[in-house]
Each structure stands twice: as C-alpha cells, then as structure tokens.
C-alpha positions in Angstrom: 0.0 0.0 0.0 1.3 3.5 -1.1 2.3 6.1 1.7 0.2 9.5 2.7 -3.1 9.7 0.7 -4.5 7.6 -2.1 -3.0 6.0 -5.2 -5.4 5.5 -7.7 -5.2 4.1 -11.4 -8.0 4.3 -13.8 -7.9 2.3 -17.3 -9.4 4.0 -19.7 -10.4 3.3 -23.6 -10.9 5.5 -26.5 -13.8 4.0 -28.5 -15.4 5.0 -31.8 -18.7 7.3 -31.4 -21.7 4.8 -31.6 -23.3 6.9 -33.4 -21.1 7.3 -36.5 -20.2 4.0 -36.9 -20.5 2.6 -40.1 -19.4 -1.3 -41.6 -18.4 -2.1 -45.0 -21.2 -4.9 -45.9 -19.3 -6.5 -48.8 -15.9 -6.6 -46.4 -17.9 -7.1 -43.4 -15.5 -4.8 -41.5 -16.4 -1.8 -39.3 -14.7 0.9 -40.8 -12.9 3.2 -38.6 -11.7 5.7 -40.7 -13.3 9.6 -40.3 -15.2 8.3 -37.5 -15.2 10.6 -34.4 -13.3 8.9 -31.2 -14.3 9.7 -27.7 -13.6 8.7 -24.3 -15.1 5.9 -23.3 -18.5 7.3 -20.9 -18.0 5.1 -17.9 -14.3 5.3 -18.4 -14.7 9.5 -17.6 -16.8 8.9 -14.8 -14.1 7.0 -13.2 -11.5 9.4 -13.9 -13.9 12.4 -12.1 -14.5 10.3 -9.4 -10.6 9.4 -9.0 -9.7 13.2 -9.3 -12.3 13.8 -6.4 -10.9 11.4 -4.1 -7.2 12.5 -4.5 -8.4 15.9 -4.3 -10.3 15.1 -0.9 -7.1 12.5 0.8 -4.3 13.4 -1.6 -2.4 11.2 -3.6 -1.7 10.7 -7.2 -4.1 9.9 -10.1 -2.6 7.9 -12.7 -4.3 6.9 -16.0 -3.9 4.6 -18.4 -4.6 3.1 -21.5 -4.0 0.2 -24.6 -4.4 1.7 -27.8 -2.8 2.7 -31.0 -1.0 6.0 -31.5 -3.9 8.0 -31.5 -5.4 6.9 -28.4 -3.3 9.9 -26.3 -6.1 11.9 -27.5 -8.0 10.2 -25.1 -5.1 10.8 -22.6 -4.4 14.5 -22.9 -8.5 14.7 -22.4 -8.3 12.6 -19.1 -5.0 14.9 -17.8 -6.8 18.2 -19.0 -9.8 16.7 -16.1 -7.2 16.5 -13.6 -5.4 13.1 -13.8 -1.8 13.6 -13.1 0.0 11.2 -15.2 -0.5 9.2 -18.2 0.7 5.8 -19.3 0.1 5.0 -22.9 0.8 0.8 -24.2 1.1 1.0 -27.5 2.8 -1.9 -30.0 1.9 -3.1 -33.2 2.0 -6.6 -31.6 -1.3 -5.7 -29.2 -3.1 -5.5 -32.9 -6.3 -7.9 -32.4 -6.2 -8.6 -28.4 -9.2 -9.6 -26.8 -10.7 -9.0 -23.1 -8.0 -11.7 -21.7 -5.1 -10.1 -23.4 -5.9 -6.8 -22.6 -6.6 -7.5 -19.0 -3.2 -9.4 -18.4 -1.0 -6.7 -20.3 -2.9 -3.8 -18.1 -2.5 -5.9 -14.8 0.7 -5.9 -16.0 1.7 -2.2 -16.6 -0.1 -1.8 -13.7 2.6 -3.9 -11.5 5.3 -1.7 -13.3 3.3 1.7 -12.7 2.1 1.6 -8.9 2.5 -1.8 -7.8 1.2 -0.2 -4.2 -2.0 1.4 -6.0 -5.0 1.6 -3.5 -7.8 1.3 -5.9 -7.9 0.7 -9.8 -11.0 2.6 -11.5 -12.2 0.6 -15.0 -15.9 1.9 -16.4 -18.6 -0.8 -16.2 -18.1 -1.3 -19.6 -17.1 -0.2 -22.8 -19.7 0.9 -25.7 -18.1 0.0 -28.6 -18.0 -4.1 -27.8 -20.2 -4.2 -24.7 -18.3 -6.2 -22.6 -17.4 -5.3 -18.6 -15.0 -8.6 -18.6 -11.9 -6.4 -18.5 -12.4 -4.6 -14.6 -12.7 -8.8 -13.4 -9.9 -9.8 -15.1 -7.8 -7.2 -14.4 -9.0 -7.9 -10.8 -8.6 -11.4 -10.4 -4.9 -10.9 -12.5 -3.9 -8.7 -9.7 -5.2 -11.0 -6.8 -7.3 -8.2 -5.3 -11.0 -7.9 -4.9 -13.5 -5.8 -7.0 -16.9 -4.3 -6.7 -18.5 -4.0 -9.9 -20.9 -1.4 -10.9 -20.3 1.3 -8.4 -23.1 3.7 -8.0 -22.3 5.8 -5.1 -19.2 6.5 -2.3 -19.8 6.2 1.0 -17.1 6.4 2.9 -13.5 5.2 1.9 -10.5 5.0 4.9 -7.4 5.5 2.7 -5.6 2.2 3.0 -8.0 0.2 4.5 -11.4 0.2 3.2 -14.1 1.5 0.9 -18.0 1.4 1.6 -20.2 2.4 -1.3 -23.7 1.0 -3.1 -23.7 -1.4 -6.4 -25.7 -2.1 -8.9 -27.7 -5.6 -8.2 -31.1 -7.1 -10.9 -32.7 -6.0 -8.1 -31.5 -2.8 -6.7 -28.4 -2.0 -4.9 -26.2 -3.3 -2.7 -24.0 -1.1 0.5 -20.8 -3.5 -0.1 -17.2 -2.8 2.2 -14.8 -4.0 0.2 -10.8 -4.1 1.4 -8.5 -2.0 0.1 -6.4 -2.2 -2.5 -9.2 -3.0 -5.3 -10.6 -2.9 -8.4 -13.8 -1.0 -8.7 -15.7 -0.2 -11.9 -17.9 2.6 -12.6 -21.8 2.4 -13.0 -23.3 5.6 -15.0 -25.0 6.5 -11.6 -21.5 6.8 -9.7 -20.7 10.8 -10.6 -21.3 13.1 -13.3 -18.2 13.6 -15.6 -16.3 17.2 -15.4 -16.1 18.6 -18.8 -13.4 20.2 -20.2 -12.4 23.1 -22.3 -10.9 22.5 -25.8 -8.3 25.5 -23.9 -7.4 22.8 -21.2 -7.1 19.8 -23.5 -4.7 22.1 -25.1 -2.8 22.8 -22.5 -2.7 19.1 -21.4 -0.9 18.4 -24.5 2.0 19.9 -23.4 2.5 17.3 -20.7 4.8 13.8 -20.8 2.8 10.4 -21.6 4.6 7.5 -20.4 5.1 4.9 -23.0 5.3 1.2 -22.3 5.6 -1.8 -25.4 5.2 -5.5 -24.6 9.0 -5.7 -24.3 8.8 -3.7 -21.4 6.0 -5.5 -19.6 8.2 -8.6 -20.0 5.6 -10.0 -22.3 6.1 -11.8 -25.6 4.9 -10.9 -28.8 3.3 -15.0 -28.9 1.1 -13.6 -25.6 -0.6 -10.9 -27.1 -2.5 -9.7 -30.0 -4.1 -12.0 -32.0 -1.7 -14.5 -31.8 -2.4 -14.6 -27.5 -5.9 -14.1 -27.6 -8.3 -17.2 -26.7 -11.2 -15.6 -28.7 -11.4 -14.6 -32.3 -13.8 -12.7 -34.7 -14.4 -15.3 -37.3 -17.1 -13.0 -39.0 -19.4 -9.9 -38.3 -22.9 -9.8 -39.5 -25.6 -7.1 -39.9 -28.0 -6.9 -37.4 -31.1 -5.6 -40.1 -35.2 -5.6 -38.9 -36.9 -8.8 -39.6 -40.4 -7.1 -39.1 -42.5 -5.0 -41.9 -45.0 -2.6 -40.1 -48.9 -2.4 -40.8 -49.9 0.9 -39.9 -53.3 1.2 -38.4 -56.2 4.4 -39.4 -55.1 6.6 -35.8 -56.9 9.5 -36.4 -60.2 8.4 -34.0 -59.0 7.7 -30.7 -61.6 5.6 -29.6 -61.1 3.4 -33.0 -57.8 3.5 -32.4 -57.9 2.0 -29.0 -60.1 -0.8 -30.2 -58.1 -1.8 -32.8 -55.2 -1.6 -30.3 -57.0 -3.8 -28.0 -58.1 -6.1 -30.5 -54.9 -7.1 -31.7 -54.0 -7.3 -28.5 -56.5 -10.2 -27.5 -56.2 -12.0 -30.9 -51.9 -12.1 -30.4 -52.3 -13.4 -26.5 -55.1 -15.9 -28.1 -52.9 -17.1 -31.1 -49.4 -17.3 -28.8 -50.6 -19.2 -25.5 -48.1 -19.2 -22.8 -47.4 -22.7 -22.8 -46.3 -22.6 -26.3 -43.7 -20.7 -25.7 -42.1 -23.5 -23.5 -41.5 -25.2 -26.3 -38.0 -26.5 -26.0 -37.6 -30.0 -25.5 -35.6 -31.3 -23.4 -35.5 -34.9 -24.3 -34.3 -37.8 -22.4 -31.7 -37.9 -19.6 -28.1 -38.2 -21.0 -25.7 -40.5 -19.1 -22.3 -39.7 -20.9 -20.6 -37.6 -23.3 -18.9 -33.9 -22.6 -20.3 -32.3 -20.3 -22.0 -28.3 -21.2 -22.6 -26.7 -18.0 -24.9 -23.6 -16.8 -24.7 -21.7 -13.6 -27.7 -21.5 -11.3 -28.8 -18.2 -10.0 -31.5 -17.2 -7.9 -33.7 -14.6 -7.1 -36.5 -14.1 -4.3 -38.9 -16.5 -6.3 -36.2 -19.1 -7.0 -34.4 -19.8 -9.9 -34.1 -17.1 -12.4 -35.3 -17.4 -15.4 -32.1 -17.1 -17.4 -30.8 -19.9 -16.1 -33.5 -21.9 -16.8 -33.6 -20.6 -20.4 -29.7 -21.8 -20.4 -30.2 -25.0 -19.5 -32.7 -25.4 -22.3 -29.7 -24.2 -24.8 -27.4 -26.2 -23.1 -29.6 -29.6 -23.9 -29.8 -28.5 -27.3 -26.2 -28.0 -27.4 -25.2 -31.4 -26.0 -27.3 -33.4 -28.1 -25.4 -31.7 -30.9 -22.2 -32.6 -29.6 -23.6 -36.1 -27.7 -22.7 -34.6 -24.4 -24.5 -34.0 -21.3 -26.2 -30.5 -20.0 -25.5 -30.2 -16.3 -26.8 -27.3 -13.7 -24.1 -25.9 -11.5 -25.5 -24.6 -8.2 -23.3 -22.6 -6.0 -24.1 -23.7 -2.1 -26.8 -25.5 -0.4 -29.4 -26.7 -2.8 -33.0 -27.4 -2.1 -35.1 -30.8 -3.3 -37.4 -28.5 -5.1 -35.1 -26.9 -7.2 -33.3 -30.4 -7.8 -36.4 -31.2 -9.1 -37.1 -28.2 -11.3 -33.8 -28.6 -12.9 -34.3 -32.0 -13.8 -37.5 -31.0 -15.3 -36.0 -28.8 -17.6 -33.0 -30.4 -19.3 -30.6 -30.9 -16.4 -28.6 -34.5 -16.6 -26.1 -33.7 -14.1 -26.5 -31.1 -10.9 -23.2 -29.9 -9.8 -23.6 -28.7 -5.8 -20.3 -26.5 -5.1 -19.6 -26.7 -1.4 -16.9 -24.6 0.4 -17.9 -22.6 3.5 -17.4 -19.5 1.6 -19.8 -20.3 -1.4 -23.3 -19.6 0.0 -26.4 -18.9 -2.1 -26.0 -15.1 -2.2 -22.4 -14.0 -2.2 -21.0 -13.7 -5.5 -17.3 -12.6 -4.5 -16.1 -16.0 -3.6 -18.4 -17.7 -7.1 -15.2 -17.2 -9.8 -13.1 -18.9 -7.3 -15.3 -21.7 -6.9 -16.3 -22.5 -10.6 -12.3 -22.1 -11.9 -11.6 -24.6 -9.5 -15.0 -27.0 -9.8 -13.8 -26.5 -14.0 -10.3 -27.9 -13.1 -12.1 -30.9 -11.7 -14.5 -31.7 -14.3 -12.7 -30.0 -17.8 -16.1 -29.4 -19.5 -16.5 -28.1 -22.9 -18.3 -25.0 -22.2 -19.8 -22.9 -19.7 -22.9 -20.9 -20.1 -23.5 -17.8 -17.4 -26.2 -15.5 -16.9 -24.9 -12.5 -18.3 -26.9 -10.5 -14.8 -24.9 -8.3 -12.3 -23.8 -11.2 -11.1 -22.5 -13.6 -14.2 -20.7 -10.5 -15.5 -18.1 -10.4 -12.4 -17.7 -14.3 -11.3 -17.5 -15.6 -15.3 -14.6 -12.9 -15.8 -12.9 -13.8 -12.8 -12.9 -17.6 -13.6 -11.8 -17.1 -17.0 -9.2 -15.3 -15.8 -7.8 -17.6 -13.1 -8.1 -20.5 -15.7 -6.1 -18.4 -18.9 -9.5 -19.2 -21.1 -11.9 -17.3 -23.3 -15.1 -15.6 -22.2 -17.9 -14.1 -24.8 -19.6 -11.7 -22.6 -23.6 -10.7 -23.3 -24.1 -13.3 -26.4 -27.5 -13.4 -28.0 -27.4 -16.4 -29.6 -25.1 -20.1 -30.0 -24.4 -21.8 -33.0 -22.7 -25.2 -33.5 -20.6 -25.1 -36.8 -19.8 -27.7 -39.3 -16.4 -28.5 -37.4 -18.5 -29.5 -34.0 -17.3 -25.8 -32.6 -19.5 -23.4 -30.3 -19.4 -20.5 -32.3 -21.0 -17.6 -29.6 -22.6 -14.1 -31.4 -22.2 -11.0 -29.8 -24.0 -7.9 -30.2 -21.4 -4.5 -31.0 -21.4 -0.7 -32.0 -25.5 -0.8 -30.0 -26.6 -3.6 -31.7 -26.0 -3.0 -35.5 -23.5 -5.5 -35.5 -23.2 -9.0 -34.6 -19.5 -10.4 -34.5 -19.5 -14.4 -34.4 -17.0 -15.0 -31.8 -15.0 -18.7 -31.8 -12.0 -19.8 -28.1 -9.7 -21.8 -28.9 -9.5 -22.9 -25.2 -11.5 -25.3 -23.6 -14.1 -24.8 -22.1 -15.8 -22.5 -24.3 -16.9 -20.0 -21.7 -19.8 -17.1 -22.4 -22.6 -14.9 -20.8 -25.6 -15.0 -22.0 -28.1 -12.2 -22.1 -31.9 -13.1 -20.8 -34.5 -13.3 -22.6 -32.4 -14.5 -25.6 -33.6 -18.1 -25.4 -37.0 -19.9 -25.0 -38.0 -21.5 -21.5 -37.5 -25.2 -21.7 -40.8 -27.1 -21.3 -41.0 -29.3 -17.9 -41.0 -32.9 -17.8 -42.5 -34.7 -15.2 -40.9 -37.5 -14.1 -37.5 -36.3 -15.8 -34.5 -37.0 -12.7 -30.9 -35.8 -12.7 -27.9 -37.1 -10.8 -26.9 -34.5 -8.2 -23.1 -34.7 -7.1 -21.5 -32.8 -4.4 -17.8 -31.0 -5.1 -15.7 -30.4 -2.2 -14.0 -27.5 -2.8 -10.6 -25.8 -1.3 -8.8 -23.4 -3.3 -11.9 -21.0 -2.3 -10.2 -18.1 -1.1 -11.3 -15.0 0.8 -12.3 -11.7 -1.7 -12.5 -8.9 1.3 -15.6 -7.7 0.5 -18.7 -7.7 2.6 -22.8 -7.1 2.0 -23.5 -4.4 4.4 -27.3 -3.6 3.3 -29.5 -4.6 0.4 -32.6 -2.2 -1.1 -34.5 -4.2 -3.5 -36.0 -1.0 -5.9 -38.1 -2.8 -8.4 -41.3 -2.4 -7.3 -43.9 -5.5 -7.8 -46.2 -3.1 -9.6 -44.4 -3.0 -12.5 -44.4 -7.0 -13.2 -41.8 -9.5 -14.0 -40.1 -8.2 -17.7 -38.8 -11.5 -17.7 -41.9 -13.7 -17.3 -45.1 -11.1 -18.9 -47.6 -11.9 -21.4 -47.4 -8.5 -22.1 -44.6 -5.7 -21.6 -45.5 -1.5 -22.3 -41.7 -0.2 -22.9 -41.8 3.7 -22.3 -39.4 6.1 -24.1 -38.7 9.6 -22.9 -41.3 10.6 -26.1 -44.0 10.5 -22.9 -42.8 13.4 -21.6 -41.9 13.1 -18.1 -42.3 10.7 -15.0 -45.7 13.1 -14.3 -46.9 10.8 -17.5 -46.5 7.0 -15.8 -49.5 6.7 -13.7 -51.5 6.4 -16.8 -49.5 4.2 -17.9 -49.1 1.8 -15.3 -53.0 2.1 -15.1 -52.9 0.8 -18.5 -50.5 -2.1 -17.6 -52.4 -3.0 -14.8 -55.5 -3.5 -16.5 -53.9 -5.2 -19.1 -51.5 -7.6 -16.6 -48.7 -6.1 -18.2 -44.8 -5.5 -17.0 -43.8 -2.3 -17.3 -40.3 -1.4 -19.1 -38.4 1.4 -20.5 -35.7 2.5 -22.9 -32.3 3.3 -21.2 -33.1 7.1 -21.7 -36.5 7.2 -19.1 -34.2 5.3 -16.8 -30.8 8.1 -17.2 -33.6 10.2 -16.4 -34.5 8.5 -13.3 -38.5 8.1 -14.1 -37.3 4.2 -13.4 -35.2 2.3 -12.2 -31.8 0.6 -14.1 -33.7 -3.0 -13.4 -36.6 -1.6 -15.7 -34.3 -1.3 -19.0 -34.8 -3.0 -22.1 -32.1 -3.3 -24.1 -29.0 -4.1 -25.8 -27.5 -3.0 -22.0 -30.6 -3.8 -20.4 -32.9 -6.7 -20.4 -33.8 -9.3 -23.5 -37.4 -9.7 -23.3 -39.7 -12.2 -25.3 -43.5 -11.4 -24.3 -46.4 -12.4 -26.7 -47.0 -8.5 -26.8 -44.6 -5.7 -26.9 -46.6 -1.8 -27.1 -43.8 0.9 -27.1 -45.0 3.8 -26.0 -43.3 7.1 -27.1 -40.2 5.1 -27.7 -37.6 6.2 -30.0 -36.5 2.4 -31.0 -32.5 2.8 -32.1 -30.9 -0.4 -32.5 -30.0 -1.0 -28.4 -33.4 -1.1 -27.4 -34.2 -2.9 -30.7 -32.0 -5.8 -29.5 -33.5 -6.1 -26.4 -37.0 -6.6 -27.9 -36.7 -9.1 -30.7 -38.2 -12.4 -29.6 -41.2 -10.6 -28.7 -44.3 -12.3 -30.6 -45.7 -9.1 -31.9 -44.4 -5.3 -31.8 -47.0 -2.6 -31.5 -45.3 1.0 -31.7 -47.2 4.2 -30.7 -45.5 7.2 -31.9 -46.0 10.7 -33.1 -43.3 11.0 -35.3 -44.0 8.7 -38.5 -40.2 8.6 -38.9 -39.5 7.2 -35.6 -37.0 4.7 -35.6 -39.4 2.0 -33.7 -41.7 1.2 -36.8 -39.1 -0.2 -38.2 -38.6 -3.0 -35.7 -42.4 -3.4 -35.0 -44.9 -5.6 -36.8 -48.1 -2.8 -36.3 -47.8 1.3 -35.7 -50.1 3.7 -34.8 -48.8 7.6 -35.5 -50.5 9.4 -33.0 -50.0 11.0 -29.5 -49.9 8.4 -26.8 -51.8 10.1 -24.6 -55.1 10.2 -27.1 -54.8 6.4 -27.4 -54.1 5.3 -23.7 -56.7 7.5 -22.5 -59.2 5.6 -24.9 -57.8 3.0 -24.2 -58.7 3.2 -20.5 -62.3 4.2 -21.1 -63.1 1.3 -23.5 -61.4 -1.2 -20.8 -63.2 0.6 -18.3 -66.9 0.5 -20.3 -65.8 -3.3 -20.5 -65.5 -3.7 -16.8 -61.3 -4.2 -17.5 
C-alpha cells in the first residue's frame, strides 16, 4: 500500500462514437476511418471520481490506457480533467487482443506503474464491444478484490477500506470492500467534469509515459491475436426482420379498439405454454459435459438460467454430451427437481464454507476450480450483475476465453461453439469462436426460450468439495431491492409497455401503469426514461438492459434505435405508438399507430373501463 493519501489508477479506452459507426457490408468490416473517437463514458466517470478522491485524501491519479498511437487523444482529455499522469501501451503486436489479453498486459503495466495502488477505476463497460470482462480480469490478475458497478461512495479510509452501493437485478447493494481493489464505474456513480478544448490544449504539453510489450516482460506470442483465446471469425448485420402495418389513428376511440383487439387475438394465437416449447428430451448418461450456472432470485431460480439450461440440452445433443446445472451452495429438493424438469442431466452442488447462495465474490473462485475438476467443454453464465463479475474472474484464473452478453449459440460444421455477440449498440453481430476449452460465455436473458417441464425427468446431483476458495475482502452491508412488484416481471409477462422519454416526463406513468395493470402487463423502458431517473436501471430494455420475449410488446413514445431494438426481438408481436411517423421503432415493430400516446391510452382506458377491465 502506497504512503500518505490515495493511489489511484484508472484504465481508460478510446472508442469510436456509436453513433457514427459505419461497416463495410461487402468486407464485413467496421470501418474506422473519419469516425469521431471519444472517451469511453463510464471510463470519464471513473477518472472524475478518481480526481475527487485524491483531491479530498491526496495522492496521485494515474491513467492509463492500450491503444494505437492516436489513443493519447484520449489521454491529454483525461490529464486536461485532472489526472496527473498518463501511461500509454502502445505496439503493433497488441493488434487484435481480446478481453484476456488486454486484461493481463494492463494488470501488468499496472505492476510496473504503482504496484502499491489503493484502488484501480475501470468503467462498467465499454460501448463500442459491450463487454465489462476487462475490470474482473484485471481484478482477479492482480489477486485483489472488485466491486463491480459502483453507484455511489460512502465512505473510503485511505488504506483500508471503501463502503459504497452497487448495482444488483434487483437494486443496490451497501458493499465494504478491502483495500487495495478494483472497482468499476456504474453511470450512476458521478457526473463527468467537462473540459475546455483550452485545457485539452494545454494538457498536450505534458509527458505520456510509454510502455511496449518488451517492457511489460511480455512476448509478442502472448498478445495480439496471436495470444488471444477468442477470435472474430465474421461480423454480421444486425437488419429488422419485421414490416410494419400501420393502423387508421386518427379516431382515438377506433384507435384503442383496434389496439386492444390485436392485443386479445396475439395473446389468443401465442398461448403461454407454447412458448415453452423447447424440449428437453431424455436424460443423458455420458458424453462432454455443457454446463450452466444456477442463480437465484427471491422466487427461486431465475429465469435465465432456466432458459440456459434449455440451450445447453440443445447444445449437447449436438455434440452427444450432457447438460449439467451448476449450483453454488446449499441446494434445495425442489429446485433439484425443477432442474431436472427442464433439461438438467447432471447437478453440480459447489460446497466450500465461503460459497453460500447469495455471495458472488467468492463464485469465480469456486467454478475455476470446480472447472479444473470436471474439464467441460463450455460454460454458459447468466450475463446479470452477477454472471458479468464471477464468469470474468474464472476465465481469468483458468487463462480461457469468455464471450460476454451473447445473443445467440451456433454449432458449426467442425462440432465448434461459435457464440454471437452484439457491438457498435446492436448494429453488429460479431461471431466469436475460443480456442481454449471450455468454451466460456454470458448470455443475455430473454435470448432463449424456456424449456418445457418434464414430469418424471431425474438428474444425478453430485456434491464437489471444494478448497482453493479463497477469501475476496468484500462484505454485503445492506441490500434495497428498488423494483417495485407493480411493475411486473419483464422476464416472465404476457405482455410488456416499454416507455421512451417521447411520454414526456415521470408526471406521465400513472396512466400508464393504469394501463399495464389492467392489461397484466410488466412495465419497461428505454435506457433514456431510466438516465432520467423516471425508473429504475432493473426496468431497461435493451441491448444494455434486459432481453425480453413477451407475446405482446406496445412501445410507448419510444424512440426504437438499435440498443433497445435488440432487447425486444423475440417478442411475438411489436406494436409501436409514436407521433413522429419517422421514428426509428416502426421499423422494428410488426403494427404502428402515429398518433399522441396520450389520445390512445386514454381511450384506451375508457373502452377497458366500459368493459368492466
């Protein structure tokens, strides 16, 4: 640990503007050239919030980053908001690295840097690839604990500890976690200082450090493409697959009926059941083994893992393997049961005294090590709060590859597990294959169909004794749970409203959620109403949100660019109310109505009313 006041590194990542991307459809290639750069969002929360704290204990901020040459723009930027050195990696040889790679040559420079650091900053995540691998990695690299998704500071004893709220599916978390650490920044943690093209300048004038991989005592066979365990075999177009009807709009009550109407005849057409339709077929006895994680949430299992283990039956019948569930802790006969049910041929129990039900810190440990004992061919994780910090950290301590946030699984003509990733907000799809076993990935929920139950259907639970489970330093001081069950289960409805910021304001949702409740409908939103804090992060729908597959989807006032597009498209049918006729959301939805939302919902609400609804 470093002397009087704090040491603090952030890693940071210039990334292409979203917005201005554009691919080459005949190369398939993104091309990068004329494209604005910027600093990565989350990344420039972490460097305010490092500034703040140096500037409150004293200390030194360093930042870094991997890049090519022109990523000290991105540096100068960071020093003109107060950072007080900069250390640039640059070499040709980096060309092509993926999250593993660029996680062990920063916990490297790292070590070189400020071996005695107190806390390294990452951002949640990047927005040009989506993934939040790097911060666990880096973590579990350096030996030293993390909390991920950071949304507030509470108290931080230079040295020793640091209290503050994260992110959880549910709400937040008040975690302590020892000191040193990684930490990574959710988009609630501070707002960013901005800064003067002046002060940028006059940044420039100041000395960036620069390391190559000689330097970091790293080969040129360890990095780049070369060293990376995941490769980009191809990138694909993510274009609509829906053409929108338009219905007549301009009699509210007409509209309303029609609205309801299609409503009734989608939900009558698409029964619940039948969207259980995955098989699960006999229990296997042999073969590789394709494992998912268990999670669970106050009414038991979470769906995503269910929806996993459906995938992962499918998978090993491909490859003549076996799906088996993976439960961290105590399991009970219930869920033993339900598992079975629904495609489960083994049931791993991991017990160590430090992996219980509900603490994740300790759950990377535990799964490298249960992986060591059973080699499977892949592993499938929940791609929630929690499946984005343990799978890092096991992939990590094992030296494999990890896919974070896929959206779909393919096996190719060679028997591989080829994993599709959503980039650039969803307009790309990059199919991802590891060359190291197992094939390790997140998966999003909502991507994959529940697996229909069958009664009768047993697996073989097995307990693993575990001992390499060692302790992470951080502790679960509170928890606030902040959805609110008024707003359903966007996981499990019939029938989901998404609102976009086109509504207005917050003043606008108890119309709505009159709407949803006399409809049985979830509520959900675009990741604009919930920066806005009308609802909460848990509520988003999206490519960095929620995947959602009800029979009925009605966006309300919503925009629809490609993230929230993503997040929407196993829904059965897509109604979109929107003024604009040009709104980007008729293009993903299968029926339109261009008029103001309020004239139809309040229509709405008086024909369901007059119906006794």
């Amino acid at each position: 640990m470093g002397g009087e006041g704090m040491r603090i590194i952030v890693c940071i990542k210039q990334v292409p503007d979203v917005g201005e991307v554009r691919f080459d459809p005949e190369r398939k290639t993104v091309i990068r050239e004329g494209g604005r750069n910027i600093v990565n969002p989350f990344d420039r929360r972490s460097v305010t919030q490092a500034v703040e704290l140096v500037e409150r204990y004293g200390g030194e901020v360093v930042v870094m980053t991997m890049g090519p040459p022109q990523a000290e723009e991105a540096l100068w930027e960071c020093l003109a908001m107060g950072a007080d050195r900069a250390v640039h990696v640059c070499d040709r040889a980096l060309a092509g690295s993926d999250t593993l790679v660029t996680a062990r040559v920063l916990a490297r420079a790292i070590e070189r840097v400020m071996p005695d650091f107190d806390i390294v900053f990452c951002g949640k995540y990047a927005i040009d690839a989506e993934t939040g691998q790097v911060g666990p990695e880096v973590a579990e690299l350096l030996g030293v604990p993390i909390v991920c998704g950071l949304t507030s500071i509470e108290e931080v004893e230079p040295g020793r500890v640091l209290r503050g709220y994260r992110e959880t599916d549910e709400g937040q978390e008040l975690v302590e976690v020892r000191l040193p650490a990684v930490v990574t920044a959710a988009e609630r943690l501070i707002r960013p200082r901005k800064v003067k093209e002046a002060e940028v300048v006059e940044a420039r004038g100041k000395p960036i450090e620069r390391m190559g991989v000689e330097a970091l005592g790293l080969s040129a066979e360890e990095v780049g493409g070369l060293g990376s365990p995941t490769v980009v075999e191809e990138l694909r177009i993510a274009a609509p697959t829906r053409e929108v009807r338009f219905l007549e709009a301009s009699d509210g009550k007409r509209a309303a009926e029609q609205l309801l109407t299609l409503i009734r005849q989608q939900l009558e057409a698409s029964k619940r059941e039948m969207r259980e339709e995955v098989g699960v077929g006999p229990v296997r006895s042999s073969g590789p083994e394709v494992w998912v994680t268990v999670e669970r949430g106050a009414e038991g299992i979470r769906s995503v893992s269910l929806e996993l283990l459906g995938e992962a039956a499918r998978l090993a019948d491909r490859l003549r393997g076996q799906a088996c569930a993976v439960v961290f802790g105590k399991v009970m006969e219930a869920e033993t049961r339900e598992l079975g049910e629904r495609g489960a041929d083994r049931i791993y129990v991991l017990e160590h005294e430090r992996v219980k039900g509900d603490e994740v810190s300790h759950w990377g440990g535990a799964l490298a090590e249960a992986i060591r004992l059973r080699s499977p061919v892949a592993v499938l994780c929940p791609a929630t709060a929690e499946g984005r910090e343990y799978a890092p950290r096991a992939a990590a301590r094992l030296g494999v590859g990890l896919t974070g946030d896929c959206v779909g699984l393919e096996v190719d003509g060679d028997g591989r597990i080829v994993q599709l990733k959503p980039a650039f907000g969803g307009s790309i799809v990059a199919a991802i294959v590891t060359r190291t076993q197992p094939v390790m990935a997140t998966v999003r929920p909502g991507i994959f169909a529940l697996p229909r139950r069958e009664n009768g259907r047993r697996a073989v639970v097995h307990s693993l004794r575990l001992s390499e489970v060692k302790e992470m330093g951080v502790r679960v001081l509170e928890r606030r749970v902040e959805v609110e069950p008024k707003w359903g289960d966007l996981e499990r409805a019939r029938i989901v409203i998404g609102v976009g910021a086109g509504i207005g304001s917050a003043e606008a949702l108890p119309m709505i959620e009159e709407v949803a409740r006399r409809l049985g409908a979830a509520l959900g939103a675009t990741r604009k109403v919930v920066d806005l804090g009308w609802l909460p992060r848990q509520r988003q729908i999206g490519i960095t949100g929620k995947a959602i597959g009800p029979e009925v989807y009605l966006a309300v006032a919503v925009r629809g660019n490609l993230n929230h597009a993503v997040g929407i498209q196993r829904a059965g049918c897509v109604i979109a109310i929107n003024a604009d006729p040009q709104a980007e959301i008729f293009r993903y939805a299968d029926y339109g109505l261009v008029a103001d939302y309020r004239t139809v919902l309040v229509s709405l609400l008086q024909v369901l009313e007059q119906e006794g609804g």
